[in-house]
C-alpha positions as CSV (number, residue, x, y, z in Angstrom):
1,X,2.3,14.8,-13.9
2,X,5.2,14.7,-11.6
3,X,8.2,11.7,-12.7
4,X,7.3,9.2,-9.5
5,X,3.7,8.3,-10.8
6,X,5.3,6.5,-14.1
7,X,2.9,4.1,-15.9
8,X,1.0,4.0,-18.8
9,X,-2.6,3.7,-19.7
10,X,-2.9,1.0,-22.2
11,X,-6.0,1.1,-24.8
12,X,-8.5,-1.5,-24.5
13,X,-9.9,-3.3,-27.5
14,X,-13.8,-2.9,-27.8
15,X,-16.0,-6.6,-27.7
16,X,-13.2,-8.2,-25.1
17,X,-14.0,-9.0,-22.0
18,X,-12.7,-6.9,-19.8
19,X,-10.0,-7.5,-16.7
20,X,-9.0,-4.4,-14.4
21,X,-6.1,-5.8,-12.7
22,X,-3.6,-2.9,-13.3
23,X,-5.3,-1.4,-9.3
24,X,-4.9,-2.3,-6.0
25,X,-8.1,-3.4,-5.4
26,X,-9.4,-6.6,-3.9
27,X,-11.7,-8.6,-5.6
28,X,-13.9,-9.0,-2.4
29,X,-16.9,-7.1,-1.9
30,X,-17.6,-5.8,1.7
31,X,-18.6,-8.0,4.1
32,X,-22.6,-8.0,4.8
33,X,-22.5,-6.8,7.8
34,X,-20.3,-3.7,6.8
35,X,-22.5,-2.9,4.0
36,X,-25.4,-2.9,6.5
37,X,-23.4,-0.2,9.0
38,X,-23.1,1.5,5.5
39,X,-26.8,2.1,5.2
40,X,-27.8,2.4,8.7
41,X,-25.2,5.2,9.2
42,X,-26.4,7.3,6.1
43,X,-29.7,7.5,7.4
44,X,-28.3,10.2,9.8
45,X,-26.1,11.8,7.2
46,X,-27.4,14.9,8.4
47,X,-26.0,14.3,11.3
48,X,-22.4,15.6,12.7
49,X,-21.9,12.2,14.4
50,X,-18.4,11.6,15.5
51,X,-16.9,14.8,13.6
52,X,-13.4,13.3,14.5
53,X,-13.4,9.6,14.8
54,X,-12.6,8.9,18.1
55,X,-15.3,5.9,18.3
56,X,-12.9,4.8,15.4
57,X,-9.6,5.4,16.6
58,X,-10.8,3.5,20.1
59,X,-12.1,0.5,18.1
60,X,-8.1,0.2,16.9
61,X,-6.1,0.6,19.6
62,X,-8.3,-1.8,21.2
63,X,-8.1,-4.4,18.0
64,X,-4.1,-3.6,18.1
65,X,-3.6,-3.3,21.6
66,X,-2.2,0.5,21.6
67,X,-2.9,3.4,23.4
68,X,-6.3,5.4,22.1
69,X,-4.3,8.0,21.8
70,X,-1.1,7.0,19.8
71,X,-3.8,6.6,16.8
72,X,-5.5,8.8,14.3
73,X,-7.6,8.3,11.5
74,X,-7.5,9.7,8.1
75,X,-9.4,9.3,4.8
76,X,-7.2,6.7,3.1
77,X,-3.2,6.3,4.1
78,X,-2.5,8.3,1.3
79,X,-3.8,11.2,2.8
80,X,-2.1,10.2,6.0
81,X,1.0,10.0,4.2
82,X,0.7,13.2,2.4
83,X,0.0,14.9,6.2
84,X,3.3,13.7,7.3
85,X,5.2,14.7,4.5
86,X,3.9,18.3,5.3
87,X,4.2,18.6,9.2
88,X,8.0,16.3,9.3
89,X,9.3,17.7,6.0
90,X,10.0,20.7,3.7
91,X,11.9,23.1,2.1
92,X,15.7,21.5,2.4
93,X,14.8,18.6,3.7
94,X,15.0,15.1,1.9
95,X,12.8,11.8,2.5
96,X,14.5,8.7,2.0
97,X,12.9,6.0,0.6
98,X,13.8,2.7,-1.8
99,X,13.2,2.6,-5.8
100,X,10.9,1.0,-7.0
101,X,8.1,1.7,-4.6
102,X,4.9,3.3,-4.3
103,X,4.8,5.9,-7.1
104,X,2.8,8.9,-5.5
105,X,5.6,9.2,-2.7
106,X,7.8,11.7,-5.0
107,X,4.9,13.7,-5.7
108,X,3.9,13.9,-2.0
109,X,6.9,15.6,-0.9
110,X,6.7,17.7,-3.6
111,X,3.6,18.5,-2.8
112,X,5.4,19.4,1.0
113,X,8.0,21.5,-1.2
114,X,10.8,18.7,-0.4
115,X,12.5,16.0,-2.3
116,X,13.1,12.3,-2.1
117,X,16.3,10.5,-1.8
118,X,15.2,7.5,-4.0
119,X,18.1,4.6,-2.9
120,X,18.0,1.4,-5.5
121,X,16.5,-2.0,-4.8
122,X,18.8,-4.7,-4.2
123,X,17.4,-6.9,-6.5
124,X,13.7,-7.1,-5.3
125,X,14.3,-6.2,-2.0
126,X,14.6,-2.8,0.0
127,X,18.9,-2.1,0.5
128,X,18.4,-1.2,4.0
129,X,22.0,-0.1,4.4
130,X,22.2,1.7,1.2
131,X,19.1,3.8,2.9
132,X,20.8,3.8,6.2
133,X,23.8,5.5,4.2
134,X,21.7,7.9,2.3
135,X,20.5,9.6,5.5
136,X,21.9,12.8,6.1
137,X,21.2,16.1,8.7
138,X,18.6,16.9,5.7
139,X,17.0,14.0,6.5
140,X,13.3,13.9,8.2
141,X,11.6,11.0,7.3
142,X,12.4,7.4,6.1
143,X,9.6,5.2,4.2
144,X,9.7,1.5,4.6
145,X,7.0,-0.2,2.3
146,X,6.5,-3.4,3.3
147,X,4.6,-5.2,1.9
148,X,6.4,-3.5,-1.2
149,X,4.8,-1.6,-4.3
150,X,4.7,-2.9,-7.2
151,X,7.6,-5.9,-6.3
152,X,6.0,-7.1,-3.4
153,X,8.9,-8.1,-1.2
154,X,8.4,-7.8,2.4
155,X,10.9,-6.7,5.4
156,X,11.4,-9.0,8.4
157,X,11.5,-7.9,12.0
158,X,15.0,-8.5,12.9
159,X,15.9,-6.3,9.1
160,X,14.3,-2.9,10.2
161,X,15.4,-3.2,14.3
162,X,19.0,-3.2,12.8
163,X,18.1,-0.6,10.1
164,X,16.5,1.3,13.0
165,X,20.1,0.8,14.9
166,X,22.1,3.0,12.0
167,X,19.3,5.8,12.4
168,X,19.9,9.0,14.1
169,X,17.2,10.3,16.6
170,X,16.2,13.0,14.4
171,X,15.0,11.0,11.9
172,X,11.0,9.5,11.8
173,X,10.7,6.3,10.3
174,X,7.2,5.9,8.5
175,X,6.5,1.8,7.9
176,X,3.6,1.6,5.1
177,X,1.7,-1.6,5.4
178,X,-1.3,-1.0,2.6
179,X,-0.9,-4.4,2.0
180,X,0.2,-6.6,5.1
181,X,-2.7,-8.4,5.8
182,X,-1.7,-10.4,2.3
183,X,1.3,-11.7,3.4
184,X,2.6,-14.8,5.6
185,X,2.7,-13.8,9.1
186,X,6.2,-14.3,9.5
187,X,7.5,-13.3,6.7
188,X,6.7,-9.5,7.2
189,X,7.7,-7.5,10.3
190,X,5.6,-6.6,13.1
191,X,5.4,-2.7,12.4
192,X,2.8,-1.7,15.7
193,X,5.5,-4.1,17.8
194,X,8.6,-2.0,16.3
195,X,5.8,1.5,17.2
196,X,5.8,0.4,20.4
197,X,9.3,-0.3,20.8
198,X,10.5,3.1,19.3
199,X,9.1,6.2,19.3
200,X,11.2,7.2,15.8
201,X,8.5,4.5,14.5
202,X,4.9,4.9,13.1
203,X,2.9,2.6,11.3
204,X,0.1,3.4,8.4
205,X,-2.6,1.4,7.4
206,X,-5.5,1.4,5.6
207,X,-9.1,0.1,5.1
208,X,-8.9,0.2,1.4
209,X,-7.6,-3.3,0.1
210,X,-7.8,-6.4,2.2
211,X,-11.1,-4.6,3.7
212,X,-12.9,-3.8,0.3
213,X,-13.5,-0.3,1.4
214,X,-11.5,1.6,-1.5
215,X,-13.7,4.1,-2.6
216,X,-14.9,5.2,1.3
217,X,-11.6,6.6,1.7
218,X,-10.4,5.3,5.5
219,X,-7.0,4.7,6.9
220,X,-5.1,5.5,10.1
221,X,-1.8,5.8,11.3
222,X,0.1,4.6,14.8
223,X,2.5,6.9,15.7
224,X,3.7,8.6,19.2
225,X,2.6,12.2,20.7
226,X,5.4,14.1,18.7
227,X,4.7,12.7,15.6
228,X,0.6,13.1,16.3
229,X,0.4,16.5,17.9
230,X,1.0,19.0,14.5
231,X,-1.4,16.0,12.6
232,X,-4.3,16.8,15.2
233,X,-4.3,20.4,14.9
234,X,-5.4,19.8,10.9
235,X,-7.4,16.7,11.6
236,X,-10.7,19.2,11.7
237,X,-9.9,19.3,7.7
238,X,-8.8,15.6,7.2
239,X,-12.1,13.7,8.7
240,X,-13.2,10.7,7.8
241,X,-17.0,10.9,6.7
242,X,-19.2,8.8,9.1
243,X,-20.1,6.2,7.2
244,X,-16.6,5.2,6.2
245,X,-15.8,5.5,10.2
246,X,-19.0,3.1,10.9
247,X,-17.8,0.5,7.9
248,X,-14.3,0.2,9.1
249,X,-15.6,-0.5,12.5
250,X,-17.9,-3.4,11.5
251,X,-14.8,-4.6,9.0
252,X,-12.8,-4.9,12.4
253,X,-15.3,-6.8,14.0
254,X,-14.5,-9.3,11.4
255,X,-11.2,-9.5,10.7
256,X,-10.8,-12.8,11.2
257,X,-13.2,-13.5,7.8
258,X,-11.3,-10.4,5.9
259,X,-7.7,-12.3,6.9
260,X,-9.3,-15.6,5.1
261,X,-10.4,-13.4,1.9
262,X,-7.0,-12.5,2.1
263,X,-5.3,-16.0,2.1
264,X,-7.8,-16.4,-0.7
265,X,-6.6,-14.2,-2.7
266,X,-2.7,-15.1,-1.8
267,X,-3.4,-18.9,-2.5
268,X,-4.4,-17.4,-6.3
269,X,-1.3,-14.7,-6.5
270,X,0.8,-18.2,-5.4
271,X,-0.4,-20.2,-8.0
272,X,-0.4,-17.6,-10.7
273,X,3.3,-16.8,-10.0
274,X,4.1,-20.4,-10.6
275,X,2.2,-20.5,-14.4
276,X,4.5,-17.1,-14.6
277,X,7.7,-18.9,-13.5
278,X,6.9,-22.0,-15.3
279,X,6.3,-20.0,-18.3
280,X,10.0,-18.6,-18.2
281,X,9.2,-15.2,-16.6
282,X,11.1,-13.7,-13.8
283,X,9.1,-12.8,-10.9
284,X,9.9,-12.5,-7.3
285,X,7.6,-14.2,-5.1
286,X,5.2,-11.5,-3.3
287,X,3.4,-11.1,-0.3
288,X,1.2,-8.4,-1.5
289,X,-2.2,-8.7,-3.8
290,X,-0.2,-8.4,-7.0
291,X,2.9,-9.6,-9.1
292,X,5.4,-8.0,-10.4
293,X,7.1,-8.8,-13.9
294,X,10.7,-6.5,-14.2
295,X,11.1,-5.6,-17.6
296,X,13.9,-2.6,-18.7
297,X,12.3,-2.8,-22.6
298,X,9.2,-3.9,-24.2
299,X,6.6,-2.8,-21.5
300,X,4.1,-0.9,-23.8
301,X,4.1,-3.5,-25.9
302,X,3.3,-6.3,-23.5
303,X,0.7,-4.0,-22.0
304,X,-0.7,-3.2,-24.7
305,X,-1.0,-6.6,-26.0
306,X,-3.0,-7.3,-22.8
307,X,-5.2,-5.2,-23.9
308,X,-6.1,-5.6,-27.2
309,X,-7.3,-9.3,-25.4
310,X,-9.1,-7.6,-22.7
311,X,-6.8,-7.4,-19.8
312,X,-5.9,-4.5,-18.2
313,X,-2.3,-4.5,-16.4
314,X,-0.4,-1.8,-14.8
315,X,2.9,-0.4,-17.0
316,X,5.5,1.7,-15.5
317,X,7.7,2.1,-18.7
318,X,11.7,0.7,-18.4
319,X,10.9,-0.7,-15.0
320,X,7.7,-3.6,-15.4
321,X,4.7,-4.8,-15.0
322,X,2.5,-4.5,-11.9
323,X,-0.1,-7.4,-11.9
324,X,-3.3,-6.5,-8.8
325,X,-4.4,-10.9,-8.3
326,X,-8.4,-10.5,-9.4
327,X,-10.9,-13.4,-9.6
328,X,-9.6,-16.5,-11.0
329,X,-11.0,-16.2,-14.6
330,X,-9.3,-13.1,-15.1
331,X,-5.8,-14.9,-13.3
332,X,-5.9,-17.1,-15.7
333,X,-6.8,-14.9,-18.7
334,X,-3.5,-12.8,-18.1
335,X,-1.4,-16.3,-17.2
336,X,-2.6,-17.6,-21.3
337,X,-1.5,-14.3,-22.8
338,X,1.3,-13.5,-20.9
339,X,2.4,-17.5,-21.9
340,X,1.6,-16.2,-25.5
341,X,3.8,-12.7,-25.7
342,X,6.4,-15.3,-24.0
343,X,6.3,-17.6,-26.6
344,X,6.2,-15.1,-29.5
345,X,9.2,-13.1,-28.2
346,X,11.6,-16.3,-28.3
């Protein structure tokens, strides 16, 4: 398994309860009304339907006020991502993106038979001119993960327009919001305003967290006509399935509910981070659905002493502990052992 996906898969003790908060996931299940578009759709499974989504891709640009054609839908942001690692990038030619952040971008360019440049977090937070200074004439693409995975800092408007600034024209800037709809309003930047502003700029998304619609595999991406046109000449391959298209349409038609599961679930990452802080941990605060606890030693053991109680957490070994907010019993499961392994390790 290639060096950027870096954790460790704990063993958990039989007759626990169980936790999963070491994934992404949201703890909310799909809205009725999305489950029902689920089961009308499949009816006509048969069906070709909307082969390529453009029912979809007109829902969003009307929801985010862009042109229907500056968007394109994909099966998860992942996949998306993986797309424009192969069309923008290849053989000598880098990606430059911070460290750490979302492990499966390595082994996406990779995959595109390119590298990353991986530039260092200053502290918890992206070093935007460290990344600015990393970019070379090899340079195709830069990643900005905002929310970020797993520390869950955020960028602010005013940051990336100067970053953007420092950037030569040749050079496509890719802002991943998987998790943006978590976080305060103002504290994250506006990436379809900075898409609209810049054609370098293009914005992914995805259906998969604050929507609930993980395993249906739907994302898009926001992006101008030369960052689009090689993407739609593969999209035949890449479709979204019809029922996934039909959910995230009926999810859209109630964002405003999905945005108050999300402050939900950020009122309970806030108060967990303040048992964490009170306990003596360092954390930074997040905007994303998760917490993250730096650690440089003593990761397996920690995670493996979640375990053994029945609480799964994500481990990436010498770096720390990813912690995805779940319902409040298992919150507060995690905050009583993680005040335990503190206590024990004084």
């Amino acid at each position: 398994m290639h060096d950027g996906w870096n954790r460790m898969t704990p063993v958990v003790a039989e007759n626990n309860p169980f936790h999963q908060m070491s994934l992404n996931e949201t703890v909310h299940p799909p809205l009725p009304e999305v489950v029902d578009a689920v089961l009308r759709t499949a009816r006509t499974a048969h069906r070709t339907l909307d082969a390529l989504g453009s029912g979809l891709c007109q829902a969003l640009a009307a929801h985010l006020g862009v042109a229907p054609e500056h968007v394109l839908a994909g099966p998860g942001s992942g996949a998306l991502l993986q797309q424009l690692f192969s069309t923008l990038t290849g053989p000598d030619t880098d990606t430059v993106h911070a460290w750490p952040s979302w492990e499966a971008y390595p082994m996406m360019a990779a995959n595109a038979g390119s590298t990353t440049v991986r530039v260092p977090l200053s502290g918890y937070d992206h070093d935007l001119k460290a990344m600015a200074d990393a970019v070379t004439d090899r340079t195709r693409m830069v990643l900005l993960c905002t929310p970020n995975n797993p520390t869950g800092t955020a960028l602010e408007h005013d940051q990336i327009l100067r970053f953007l600034d420092r950037l030569p024209a040749h050079v496509t800037v890719v802002i991943d919001e998987a998790y943006r709809d978590f976080a305060d309003p103002g504290a994250v930047a506006d990436g379809i305003a900075l898409h609209r502003a810049d054609e370098r700029v293009c914005v992914v998304r995805t259906f998969s967290k604050s929507y609930g619609l993980l395993s249906l595999r739907v994302g898009y991406l926001v992006a101008h006509e030369p960052v689009l046109a090689p993407l739609r000449t593969i999209l035949p391959f890449y479709r979204v399935s019809a029922v996934a298209q039909e959910a995230a349409i009926a999810g859209l038609g109630a964002h405003e509910r999905v945005l108050r599961q999300c402050a939900e679930t950020a009122g309970e990452r806030d108060r967990l981070h303040r048992i964490l802080l009170d306990q003596g941990w360092e954390a930074p605060a997040s905007q994303g659905n998760f917490l993250w606890l730096p650690m440089t030693s003593g990761v397996e053991r920690f995670t493996q002493f979640c375990a053994d109680h029945g609480v799964v957490v994500c481990g990436k070994p010498g770096e720390g502990i990813r912690v995805t907010v779940a319902e409040p019993e298992a919150n507060q499961a995690f905050a009583e052992l993680a005040g335990k392994y503190r206590e024990a390790s004084r």
